[in-house]
N, C-alpha and C positions, 0 to 999 in steps of 0.2 A: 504494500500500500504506500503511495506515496505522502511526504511529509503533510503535506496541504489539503488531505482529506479529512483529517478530523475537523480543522475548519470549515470544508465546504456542509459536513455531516452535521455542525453545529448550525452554520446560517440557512440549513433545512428546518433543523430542530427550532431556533430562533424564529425563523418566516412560520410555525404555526399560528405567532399571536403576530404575526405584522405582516402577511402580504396580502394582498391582492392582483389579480386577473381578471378578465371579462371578453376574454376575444371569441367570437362567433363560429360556427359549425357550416358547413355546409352539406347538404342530404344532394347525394348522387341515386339517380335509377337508370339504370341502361334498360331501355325496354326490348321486349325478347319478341314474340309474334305478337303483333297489333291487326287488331280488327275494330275499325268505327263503323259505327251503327249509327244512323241519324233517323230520329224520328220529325217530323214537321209538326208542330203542333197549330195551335189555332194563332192565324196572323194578329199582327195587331196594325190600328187603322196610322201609327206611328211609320213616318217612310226610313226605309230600313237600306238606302242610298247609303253608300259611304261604311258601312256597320264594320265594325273589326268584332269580330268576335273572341272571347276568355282574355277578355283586355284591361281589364279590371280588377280586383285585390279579390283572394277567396272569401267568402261571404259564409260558406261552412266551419260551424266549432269544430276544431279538432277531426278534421280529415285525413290527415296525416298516419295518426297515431301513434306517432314516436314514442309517448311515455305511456299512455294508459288507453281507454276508449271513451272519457268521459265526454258528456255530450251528448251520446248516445242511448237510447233505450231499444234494449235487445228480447225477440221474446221468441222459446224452440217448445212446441207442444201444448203451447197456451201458457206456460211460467216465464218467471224471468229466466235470463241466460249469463251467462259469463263469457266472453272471446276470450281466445289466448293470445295473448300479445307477446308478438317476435319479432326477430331481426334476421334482415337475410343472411348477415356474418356468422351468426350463430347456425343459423341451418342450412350453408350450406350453398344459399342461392347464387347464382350472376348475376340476374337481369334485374336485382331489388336488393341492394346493400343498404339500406332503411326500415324502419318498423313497421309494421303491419298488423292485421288482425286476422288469426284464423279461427273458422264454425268448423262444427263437426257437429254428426248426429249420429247417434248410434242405431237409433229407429228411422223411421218415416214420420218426418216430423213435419207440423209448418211452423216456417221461421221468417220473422221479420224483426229488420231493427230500422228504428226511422229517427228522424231531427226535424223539427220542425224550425225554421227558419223564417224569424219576422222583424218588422221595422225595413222591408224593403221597400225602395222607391219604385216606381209603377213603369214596367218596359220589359223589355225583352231580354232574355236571359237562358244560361247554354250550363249543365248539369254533367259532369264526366263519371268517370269510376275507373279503377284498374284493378284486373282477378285475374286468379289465377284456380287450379281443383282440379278436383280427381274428374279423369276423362274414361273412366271405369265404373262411372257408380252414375244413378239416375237423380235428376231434380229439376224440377220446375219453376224457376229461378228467374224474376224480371227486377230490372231497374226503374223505380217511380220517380217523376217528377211531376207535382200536384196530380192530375187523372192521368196523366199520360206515361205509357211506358215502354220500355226495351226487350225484349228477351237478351238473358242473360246466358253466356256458355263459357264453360270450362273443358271444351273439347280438345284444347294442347296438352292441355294437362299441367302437371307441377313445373314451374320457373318458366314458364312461355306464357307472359303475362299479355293478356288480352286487353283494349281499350276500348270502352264505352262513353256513349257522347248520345244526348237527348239534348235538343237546338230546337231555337224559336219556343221557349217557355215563356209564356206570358202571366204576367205576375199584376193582379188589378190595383185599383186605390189600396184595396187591406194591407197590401204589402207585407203577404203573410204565403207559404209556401212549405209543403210537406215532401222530405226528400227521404226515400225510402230502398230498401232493399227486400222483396217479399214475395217465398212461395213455398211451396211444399221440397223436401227437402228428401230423397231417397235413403234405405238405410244404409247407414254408412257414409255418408256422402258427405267430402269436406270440401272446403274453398278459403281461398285468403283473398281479402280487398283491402284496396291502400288508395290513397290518392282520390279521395270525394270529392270533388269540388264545385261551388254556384259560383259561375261569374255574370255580372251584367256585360249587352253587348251594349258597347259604344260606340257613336258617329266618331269621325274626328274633330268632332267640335265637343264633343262630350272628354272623347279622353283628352284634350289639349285642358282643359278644363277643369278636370281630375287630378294632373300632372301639376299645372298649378296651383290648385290646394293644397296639394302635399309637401309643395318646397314650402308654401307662406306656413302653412302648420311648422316646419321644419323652422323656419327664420324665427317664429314666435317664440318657438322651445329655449333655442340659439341666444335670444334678446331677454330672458328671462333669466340667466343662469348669472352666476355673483363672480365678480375677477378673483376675488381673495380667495376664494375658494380651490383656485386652480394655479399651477407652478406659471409662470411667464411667457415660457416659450411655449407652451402648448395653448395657451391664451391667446397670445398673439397670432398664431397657426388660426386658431378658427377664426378671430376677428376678419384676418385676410380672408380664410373662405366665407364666411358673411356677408362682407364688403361686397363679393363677385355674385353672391347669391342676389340679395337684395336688388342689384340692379341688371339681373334678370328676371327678376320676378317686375319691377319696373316697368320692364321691357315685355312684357308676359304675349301680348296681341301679334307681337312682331317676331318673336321666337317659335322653335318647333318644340316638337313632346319630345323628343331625344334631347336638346338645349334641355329644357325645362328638368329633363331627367337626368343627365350631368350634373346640372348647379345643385340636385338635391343630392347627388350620390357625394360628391365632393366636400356638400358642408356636413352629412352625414358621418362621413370620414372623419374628416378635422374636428370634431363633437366626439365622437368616437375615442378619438386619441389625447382627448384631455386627462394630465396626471393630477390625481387629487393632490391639495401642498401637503396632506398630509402624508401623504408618502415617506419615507426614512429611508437613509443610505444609512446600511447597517456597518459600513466599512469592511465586511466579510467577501471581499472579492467583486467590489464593486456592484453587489447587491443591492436590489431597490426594492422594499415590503411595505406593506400599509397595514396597520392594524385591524384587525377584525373586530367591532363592536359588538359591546354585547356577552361574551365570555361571562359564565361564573367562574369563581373563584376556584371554585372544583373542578373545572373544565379539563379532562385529561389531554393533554399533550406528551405523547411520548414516541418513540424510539424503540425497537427491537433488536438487544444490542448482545443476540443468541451465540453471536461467532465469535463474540470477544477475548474469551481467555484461549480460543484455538487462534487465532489471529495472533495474540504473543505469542502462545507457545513458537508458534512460527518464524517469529525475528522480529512481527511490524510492532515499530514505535509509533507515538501518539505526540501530537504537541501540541503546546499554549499555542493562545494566537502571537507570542513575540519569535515563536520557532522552535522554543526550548521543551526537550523531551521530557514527558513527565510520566509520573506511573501511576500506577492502579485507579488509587482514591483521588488522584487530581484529576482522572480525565471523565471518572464520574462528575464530582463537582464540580466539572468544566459544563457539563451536563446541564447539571443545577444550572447553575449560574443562566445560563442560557435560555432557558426558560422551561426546559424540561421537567414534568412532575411524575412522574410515570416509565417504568420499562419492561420489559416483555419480554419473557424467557421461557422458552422453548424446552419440552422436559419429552424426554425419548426414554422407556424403561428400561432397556439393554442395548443401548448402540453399539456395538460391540460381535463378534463370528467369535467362534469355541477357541482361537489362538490370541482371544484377546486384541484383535485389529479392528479398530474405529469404521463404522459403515462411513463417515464424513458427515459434511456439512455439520462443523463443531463438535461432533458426538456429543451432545446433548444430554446428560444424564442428571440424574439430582446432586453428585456433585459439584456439577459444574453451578447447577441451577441455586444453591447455597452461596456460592463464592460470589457471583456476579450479585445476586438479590442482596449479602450481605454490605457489599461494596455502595450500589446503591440507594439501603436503606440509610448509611453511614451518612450519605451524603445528603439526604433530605426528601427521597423518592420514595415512591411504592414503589408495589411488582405485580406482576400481571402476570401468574406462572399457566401456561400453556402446555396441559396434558394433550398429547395426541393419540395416549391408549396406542399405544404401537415400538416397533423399536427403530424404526424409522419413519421418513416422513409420511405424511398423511394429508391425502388433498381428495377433491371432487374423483378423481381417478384411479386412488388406491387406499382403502383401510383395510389394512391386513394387522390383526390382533398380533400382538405379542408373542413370539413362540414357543415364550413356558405357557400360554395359554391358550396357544395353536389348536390342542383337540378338545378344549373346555364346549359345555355344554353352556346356553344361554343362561342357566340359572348360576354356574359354576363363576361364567365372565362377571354376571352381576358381584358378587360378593367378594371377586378379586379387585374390581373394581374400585368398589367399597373401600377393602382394605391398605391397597395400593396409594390410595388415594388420600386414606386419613392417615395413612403412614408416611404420606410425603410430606401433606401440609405439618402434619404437627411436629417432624424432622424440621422444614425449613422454620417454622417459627420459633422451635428452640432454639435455632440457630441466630436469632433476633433478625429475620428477614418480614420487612412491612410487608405482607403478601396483604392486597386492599382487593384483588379480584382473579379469579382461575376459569380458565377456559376448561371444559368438558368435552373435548374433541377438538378437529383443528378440518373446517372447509367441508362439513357433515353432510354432505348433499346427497351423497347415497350411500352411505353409512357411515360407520362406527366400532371401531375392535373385530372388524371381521365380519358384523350383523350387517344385514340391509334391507329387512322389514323395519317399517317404523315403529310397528308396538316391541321388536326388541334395542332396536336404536333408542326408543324410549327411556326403558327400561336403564340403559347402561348410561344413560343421560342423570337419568333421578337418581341414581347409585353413587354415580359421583358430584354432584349438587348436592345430595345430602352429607353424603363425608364430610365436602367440603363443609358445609356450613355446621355440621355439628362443632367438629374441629376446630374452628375458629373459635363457634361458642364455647368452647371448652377453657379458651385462650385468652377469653373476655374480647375477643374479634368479632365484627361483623364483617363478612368477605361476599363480596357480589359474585355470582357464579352466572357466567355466557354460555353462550351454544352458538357457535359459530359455522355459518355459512359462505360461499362465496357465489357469483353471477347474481346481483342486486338487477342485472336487465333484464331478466327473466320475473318480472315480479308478481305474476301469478304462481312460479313456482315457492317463491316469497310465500306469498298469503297461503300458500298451500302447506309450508313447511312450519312456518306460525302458527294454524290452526290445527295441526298435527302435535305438536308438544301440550296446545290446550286441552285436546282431548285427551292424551295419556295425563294429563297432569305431572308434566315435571316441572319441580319446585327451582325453576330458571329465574334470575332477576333481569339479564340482558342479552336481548337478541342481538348478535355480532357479527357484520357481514364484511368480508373483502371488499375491495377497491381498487382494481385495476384499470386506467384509463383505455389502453390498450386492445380491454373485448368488455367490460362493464360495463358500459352506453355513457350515456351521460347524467349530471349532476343533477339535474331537474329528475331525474329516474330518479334516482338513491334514494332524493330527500323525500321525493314523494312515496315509493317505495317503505321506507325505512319510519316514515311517519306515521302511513296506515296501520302498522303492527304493534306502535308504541300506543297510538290512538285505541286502538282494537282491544289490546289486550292488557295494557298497560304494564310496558313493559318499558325500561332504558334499551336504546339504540345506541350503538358505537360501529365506528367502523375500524376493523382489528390491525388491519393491513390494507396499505397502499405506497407507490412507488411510482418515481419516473425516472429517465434515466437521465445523466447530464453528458454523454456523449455515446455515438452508434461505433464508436473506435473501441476495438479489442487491446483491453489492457494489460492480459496477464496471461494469453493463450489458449486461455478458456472460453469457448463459445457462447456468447451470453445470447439470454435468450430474448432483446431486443438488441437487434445490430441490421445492417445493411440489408434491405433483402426481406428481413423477417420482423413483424409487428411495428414498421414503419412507417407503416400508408395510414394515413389521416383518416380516422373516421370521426364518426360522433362522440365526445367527450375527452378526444384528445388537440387540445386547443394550444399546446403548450410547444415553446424550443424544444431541443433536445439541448439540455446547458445547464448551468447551475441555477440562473434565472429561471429557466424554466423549471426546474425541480423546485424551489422556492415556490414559485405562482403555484405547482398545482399541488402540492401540499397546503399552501394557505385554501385555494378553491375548495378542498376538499372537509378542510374546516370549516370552514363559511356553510359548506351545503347540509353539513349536519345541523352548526349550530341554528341553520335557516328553520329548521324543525319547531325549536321553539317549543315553552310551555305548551301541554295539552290540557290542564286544568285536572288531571287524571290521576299523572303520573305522581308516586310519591316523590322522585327525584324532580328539582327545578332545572336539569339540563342534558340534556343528550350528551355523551362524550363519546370522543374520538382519539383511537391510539394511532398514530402513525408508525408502520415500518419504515425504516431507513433504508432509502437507497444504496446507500454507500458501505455498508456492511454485508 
């Protein structure tokens, strides 16, 4: 490791409580077979000369569906319904790298979900849709806009998404319009739609018109906003584009919708890139963070800092920020000092083959998990001890139990569980280790010690949630115990796995999910996400793990698993450099999205917490 990492590891740890970002996503869909349908509906006595049609801004809630399907009212067999909400990265797609909504029936159902859509002005108007479904199975499927409608097909089948278009919709004085999707449904029979959209059509007298509404809205926003509030040079930057905006909009009769459209993109820009003054150069490598408002006091901010005592054993030194090598307890309290409350340690039960040789990645055992908590607690932190039930790692993609407990029976893992478990905590707490919170698994998404039925995932969930908490109570502790997940963009899978621990009743206090910018969507997910579950069942939300990288250069000959080539391309939620700025920014974003959550009026705790993993370890 190089000298200048523990600082870049600290001004990550540090931009918890001082940075900010906000830069924009943009949704790509390659479309795969298209097919437009036009139906003609009833004219209107308006002359329809000139007309540009879907020239206009969507007018549909949430068509999209990138985070959830609200807006919607869905109904399969006469009840309500639920869509699965996905993404084409996740499953798989080409022609739809965006979120979307999938039905399915298991019967012969009829299904309809509609949006009513009102406060429109009176004219003419053009309704699309894009689907996709099984080209195997049978449905009688139309697209409605007010009476009038489409037949619907999914005869390409999966990822040969189809386009649908209903034109010449006339919309009366009510300015009120029913946009629907409704028919009987075959058994078996899925489909995914994305992309709904009402536009008004416009003359080019209407959208010249439109275009200039929206820069003068824009110039008003622009003329409203306070100089102190913002750094000089990025002041100055919009005044200039202001200045050019204004006197196109002046000029508004004599200019085109392109002009018009320019002067808004530009001052939009330069609005866009104004730096709050409160901003702070942190001095930590030319770092630039902004505080995030709002924070309790108890707010966790921390670091998983699992590889540490394998990292010395290794050779790497640590330093102050003057350069000077320090040891153990100082680069804890370098910690401290920096804003750090919290660390996370990673506890494997046998890391270790019959010759006594370390699986890697730290070898991770309780006593390592002693030493590093002990170091820690010295310096003013908790600990966050992270059971994995395993003797190596454990993710979405592998829980393989222990293999002294390799042939146990579920009742047998229970009570190893158990004892494993109150034998660790109350080991680390003699040891005078602050343990303030334990994870009962690590990324539980399909299982746990080897189970992967949820009533014995359950099971081995409450086994060690209760250890842990007797145990502490034994120690005069209260210890918060997690159940951690990971793909927060899946968040029906979410709601599915949160109403799953309700039902078995495990005595969990915080649901804890991953955060990967990389394939976890984006931040409006999480918070909404992560809020429904706190809301629902009143529980604390934290998020256990997250990381970005600060460069796609291989440092140490080891293949990382964001580098050139691989997990590089831009999707949604990765808005960030690849730099130490950028690991600042979205570390701070990712606090912000928690803390965005915000009291629910429910929860006994007053604030969502979030641990951060460190990149740089």
């Amino acid at each position: 490791m190089k000298s200048g990492m523990v600082k870049r590891m600290l001004a990550a740890a540090l931009a918890a409580t001082l940075i900010v970002t906000s830069a924009g996503t943009t949704d790509v869909w390659a479309a795969g077979s298209e097919e437009t349908v036009s139906v003609s509906v009833e004219e209107t006595e308006e002359s329809t000369e000139n007309v540009k049609t879907a020239s206009s801004s969507n007018l549909i809630t949430n068509g999209d569906f990138e985070t959830d399907a609200s807006g919607w009212t869905f109904l399969l067999g006469g009840g309500d319904y639920s869509p699965n909400l996905k993404k084409g990265t996740d499953t798989g797609m080409t022609n739809n790298t965006t979120g979307y909504i999938n039905i399915w029936s298991e019967n012969e159902a009829e299904f309809v979900m509609s949006q009513e859509i009102t406060g429109l002005s009176a004219g003419n108007y053009t309704a699309m849709l894009s689907i996709d479904g099984a080209n195997d199975k049978t449905a009688d499927l139309k697209f409605y806009a007010g009476d009038e409608s489409t037949v619907l097909s999914t005869e390409n089948g999966w990822n040969n998404w189809s386009t649908f278009k209903v034109e010449n919709i006339v919309v009366d004085e009510s300015g009120s319009i029913i946009i629907k999707i409704a028919g009987t449904l075959g058994a078996g029979y899925w489909f995914d739609v994305d992309d709904i959209t009402l536009t008004k059509n416009l003359s080019d007298g209407e959208e010249k018109t439109e275009a200039a509404e929206a820069l003068n809205t824009l110039i008003t926003a622009c003329e409203a906003l306070t100089e102190s509030d913002y750094t000089s040079d990025t002041w100055s930057a919009l005044q200039t584009a202001l200045t050019s905006a204004k006197a196109v909009y002046g000029d508004k009769d004599n200019k085109t919708v392109e002009e018009l459209t320019e002067a808004k993109t530009v001052l939009q820009a330069a609005k866009d890139a104004l730096v709050d003054a409160g901003i702070v150069d942190t001095g930590a490598d030319g770092i630039f963070v902004q505080k995030v408002d709002g924070l309790s006091d108890d707010f966790i901010k921390g670091v998983d800092v699992s590889s540490y005592v394998s990292l010395i054993d290794s050779g790497v030194t640590f330093k102050d920020w003057n350069g000077n090598v320090i040891g153990d307890q100082e680069f804890f309290s370098q910690l401290k000092e920096a804003g750090v409350n919290y660390v996370r340690i990673r506890v494997w039960n046998d890391p270790y083959d019959s010759n006594g040789k370390g699986y890697g990645g730290g070898n991770n055992d309780l006593a390592k998990a002693k030493k590093i908590g002990k170091w820690a607690t010295d310096a003013g932190m908790k600990v966050l001890i992270d059971f994995h039930y395993s003797d190596f790692w454990a993710d979405p993609g592998k829980q393989k139990a222990p293999k002294a407990w390799a042939d146990y029976t579920i009742d047998q893992k229970v009570t190893a569980v158990s004892d494993y478990t109150t034998a660790s905590i109350t080991e680390l707490l003699d040891a005078g280790v602050d343990v303030g919170m334990v994870q009962v698994g690590n990324e539980t998404n399909n299982g746990v010690c080897g189970e992967s039925t949820w009533e014995n995932m359950c099971r081995i969930f409450d086994a060690g949630a209760d250890a842990v908490h007797a145990a502490g109570e034994a120690k005069g502790k209260n210890i918060l115990v997690a159940v951690h997940f990971a793909n927060p963009e899946k968040s029906a899978n979410y709601a599915t796995y949160a109403k799953n621990l309700n039902t078995y009743d495990v005595s969990y206090d915080v649901f804890a999910s991953s955060y990967y910018p990389y394939w976890h969507g984006t931040l409006d997910n999480l918070t909404s996400t992560l809020k429904n579950i706190a809301d629902t069942y009143d529980k604390k939300v934290m998020v256990a793990e997250t990381s970005w990288a600060t460069s796609l250069e291989d440092g140490d000959g080891h293949e990382n698993t964001v580098r050139k080539g691989n997990n590089d391309t831009k999707v949604d939620g990765m808005d960030y450099t690849f730099s130490i700025q950028g690991q600042a920014n979205e570390v701070r974003s990712v606090i912000s999205a928690i803390n965005n959550i915000g009291d629910n009026g429910k929860q006994t705790f007053k604030r969502q917490d979030i641990l951060c993993q460190s990149a740089c370890l």
